[in-house]
N, C-alpha and C positions, 0 to 999 in steps of 0.2 A: 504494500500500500504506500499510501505518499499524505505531504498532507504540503500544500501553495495556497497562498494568498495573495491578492493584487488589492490594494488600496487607494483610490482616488482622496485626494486633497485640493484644497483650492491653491497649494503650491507644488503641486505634482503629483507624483507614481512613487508608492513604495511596496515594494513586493521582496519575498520571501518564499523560499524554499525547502524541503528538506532534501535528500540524496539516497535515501535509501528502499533498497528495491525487494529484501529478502532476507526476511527474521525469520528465517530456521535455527533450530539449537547447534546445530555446527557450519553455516553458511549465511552469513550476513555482508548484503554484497552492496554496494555505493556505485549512485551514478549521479550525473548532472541533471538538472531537472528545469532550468532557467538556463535560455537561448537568447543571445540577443545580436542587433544588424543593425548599422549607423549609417549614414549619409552626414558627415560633418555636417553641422548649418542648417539642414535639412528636413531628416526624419531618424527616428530611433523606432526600432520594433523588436519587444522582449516577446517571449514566449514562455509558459510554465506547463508543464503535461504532469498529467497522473494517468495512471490504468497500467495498462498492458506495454510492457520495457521495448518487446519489438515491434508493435504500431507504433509507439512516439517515436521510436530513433527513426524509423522507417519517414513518417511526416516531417521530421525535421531534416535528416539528410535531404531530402530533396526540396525541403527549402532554402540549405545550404546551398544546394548544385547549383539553384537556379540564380544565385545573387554572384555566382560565379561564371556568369555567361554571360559576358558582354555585347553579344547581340540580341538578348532577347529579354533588353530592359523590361517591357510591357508586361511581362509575365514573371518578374520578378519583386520581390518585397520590394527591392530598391526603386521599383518604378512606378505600382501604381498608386493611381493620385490621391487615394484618401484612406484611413485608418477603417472604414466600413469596407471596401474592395477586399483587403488585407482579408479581415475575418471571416470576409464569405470564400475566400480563395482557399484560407485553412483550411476551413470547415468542408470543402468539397474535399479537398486532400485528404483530412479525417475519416471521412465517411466513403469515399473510395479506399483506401489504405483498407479498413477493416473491413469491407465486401471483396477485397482481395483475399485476404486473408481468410476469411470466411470462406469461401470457393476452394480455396487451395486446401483445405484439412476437411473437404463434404462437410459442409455446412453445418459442421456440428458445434452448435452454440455460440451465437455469435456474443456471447457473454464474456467468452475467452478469451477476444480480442479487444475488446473496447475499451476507448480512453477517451480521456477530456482535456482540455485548454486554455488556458487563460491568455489572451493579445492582449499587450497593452504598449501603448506607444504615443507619440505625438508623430505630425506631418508639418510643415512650416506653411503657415498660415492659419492653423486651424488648432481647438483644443486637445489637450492629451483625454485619450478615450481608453475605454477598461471593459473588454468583452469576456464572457462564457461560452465556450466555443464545448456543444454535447457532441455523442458520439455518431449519431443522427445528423450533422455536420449543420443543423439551424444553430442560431445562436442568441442569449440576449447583452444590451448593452448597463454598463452603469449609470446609476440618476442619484439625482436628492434623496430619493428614496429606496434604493440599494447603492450604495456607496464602496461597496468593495465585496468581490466573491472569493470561494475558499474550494475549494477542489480536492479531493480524497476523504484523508480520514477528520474530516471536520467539525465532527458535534461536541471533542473536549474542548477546541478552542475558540467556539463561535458564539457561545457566552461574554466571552471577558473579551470580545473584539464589540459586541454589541453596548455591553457596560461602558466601554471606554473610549470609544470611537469619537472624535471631534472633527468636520470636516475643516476646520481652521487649527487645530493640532499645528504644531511642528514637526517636522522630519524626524528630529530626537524624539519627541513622544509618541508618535506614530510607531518608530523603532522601537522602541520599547515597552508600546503593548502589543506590538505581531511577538516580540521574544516572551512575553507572560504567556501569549498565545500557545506558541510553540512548548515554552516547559511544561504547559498544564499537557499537552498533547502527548508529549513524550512519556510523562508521567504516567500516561493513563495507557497506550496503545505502543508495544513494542514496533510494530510494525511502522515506526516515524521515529526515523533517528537522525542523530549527528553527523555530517556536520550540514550546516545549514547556509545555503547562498542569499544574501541578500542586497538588493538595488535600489537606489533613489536617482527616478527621474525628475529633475527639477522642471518645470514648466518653461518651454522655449529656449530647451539645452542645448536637448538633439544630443545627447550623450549620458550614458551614467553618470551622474554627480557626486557617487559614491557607488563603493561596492566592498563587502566582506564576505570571507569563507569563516562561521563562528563554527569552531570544534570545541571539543568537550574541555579543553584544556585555555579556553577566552574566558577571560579573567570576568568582564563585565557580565557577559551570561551565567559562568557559574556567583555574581553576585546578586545580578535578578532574580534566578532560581533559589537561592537561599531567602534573599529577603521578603521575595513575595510567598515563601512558605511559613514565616514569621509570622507577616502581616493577616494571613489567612486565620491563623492559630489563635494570633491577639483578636482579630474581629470576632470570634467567633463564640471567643471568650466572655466577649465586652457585650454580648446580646444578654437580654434578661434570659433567667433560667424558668426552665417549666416547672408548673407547680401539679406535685403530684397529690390530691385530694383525697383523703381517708373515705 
C-alpha cells in the first residue's frame, strides 16, 4: 500500500509521499512515489501514484519517454497548454495501462492492477491546480471545498489533515501537519513506511521551492512524532473524567 497527499494553499502545492511498496515479515521493499517535469519559467508537473508498482512505473515511464522527444512536443507534458489536458492525458494512460494489463493475465480481476494519481502542477499564466486522477482514468479537481486529496492508505491521517488544514497556512505549517499526518499513519498501518518525499511548489515558481527525502533517522520528524504523542496523552488527560454512577 502507499499513503500521498497533495495540498493546495493560497501560496502553492505541498505534497508528500511515502516509498514503500511491500510489508512482508522478510521483504520490505522502497520505491519513488513522487515524479516530477519542469519547463524553467514555464510549467512544473509532479505526479504521486498509489496501487499497483507495475501500472504506475508503466504510466510514468512513458510519460518520461514522451518529454524526451523532441519532436513530439504536443503530446508531451512539456507541451500541452493547460494543467486540465495534463490530467485527462494521465488519466487515458491510466486506464489504458491497466486494460493492458488486464488482457495480458485473461482478464482476471482487474483489481490486481489498478492505481490512482494525484497531478498537481502550475502552467504560466494560469493557477496551480490539484487533481485525482481514478483508475477508470475520469478525474476530479480541487476547490474551496476539497482542498487537498490523499490517495492509498488514508483514513489514519485524514482526520488530523481535516482538524488542521488552513488554506492561508504557511509552507512550514502545512509541513508539519502532512508529517502529524504521516506519523499517525505509520503508526497505525505497516504497510506506509519511511522514508518519505516531500515538495513545495511555491505559486508562479515553475520549480520545487523545496524538497526532502525524511528517513527514520530526521531529527525534526523523529521530534514531531514524539511530541505530538505527548501532546495527545496530555489532551487526553486534561478532558473531564467519566463519572461512573452507583
Amino acid at each position: 500500500m502507499t499513503y500521498c497527499v497533495g495540498m493546495v494553499l493560497e501560496k502553492g502545492l505541498v505534497l508528500m509521499s511515502d516509498t514503500r511498496t511491500n510489508s512482508g515479515v522478510d521483504n520490505i521493499s522502497t520505491f519513488r512515489k513522487m515524479f516530477h517535469w519542469t519547463v524553467p519559467g514555464e510549467r512544473i508537473i509532479t505526479v504521486m501514484s498509489a496501487g499497483n508498482l507495475a501500472t504506475t512505473q508503466a504510466v510514468v515511464s512513458q510519460l518520461e519517454e514522451r518529454t524526451k522527444a523532441p519532436d513530439d512536443r504536443e503530446n508531451s507534458l512539456l507541451g500541452m497548454p493547460t494543467m486540465f489536458t495534463v490530467a485527462t492525458e494521465i488519466g487515458r494512460l491510466l486506464r489504458d495501462t491497466i486494460d493492458e494489463r488486464q488482457k495480458a493475465n485473461g482478464n482476471s480481476g482487474r483489481n490486481r492492477f489498478t492505481a490512482s494519481i494525484i497531478v498537481a502542477g502550475q502552467i504560466a499564466g494560469m493557477e496551480p491546480r490539484l487533481f485525482y486522477v481514478y483508475p477508470e482514468g475520469n478525474f476530479i479537481e480541487a476547490s474551496l471545498d476539497t482542498p487537498f486529496f490523499q490517495i492509498g492508505e488514508l483514513k489514519y491521517g485524514r482526520p488530523i489533515i481535516i482538524r488542521g488544514y488552513d488554506r492561508t497556512m504557511s509552507f512550514e505549517d502545512a509541513i508539519k501537519l502532512l508529517m502529524v499526518s504521516f506519523d499517525s499513519t505509520l503508526k497505525a498501518n505497516l504497510s506506509v513506511g519511511l522514508p518519505l518525499d516531500l515538495m513545495v511548489i511555491e505559486k508562479d515558481g515553475f520549480a520545487p521551492s523545496h524538497t526532502n527525502r525524511i528517513t527514520a533517522e530526521d531529527e525534526y520528524f523523529q521530534s514531531i512524532s514524539s511530541s505530538w504523542g505527548d501532546a495527545l496523552r496530555s489532551a487526553f488527560h486534561s478532558l473531564p473524567d467519566y463519572q461512573i454512577k452507583d
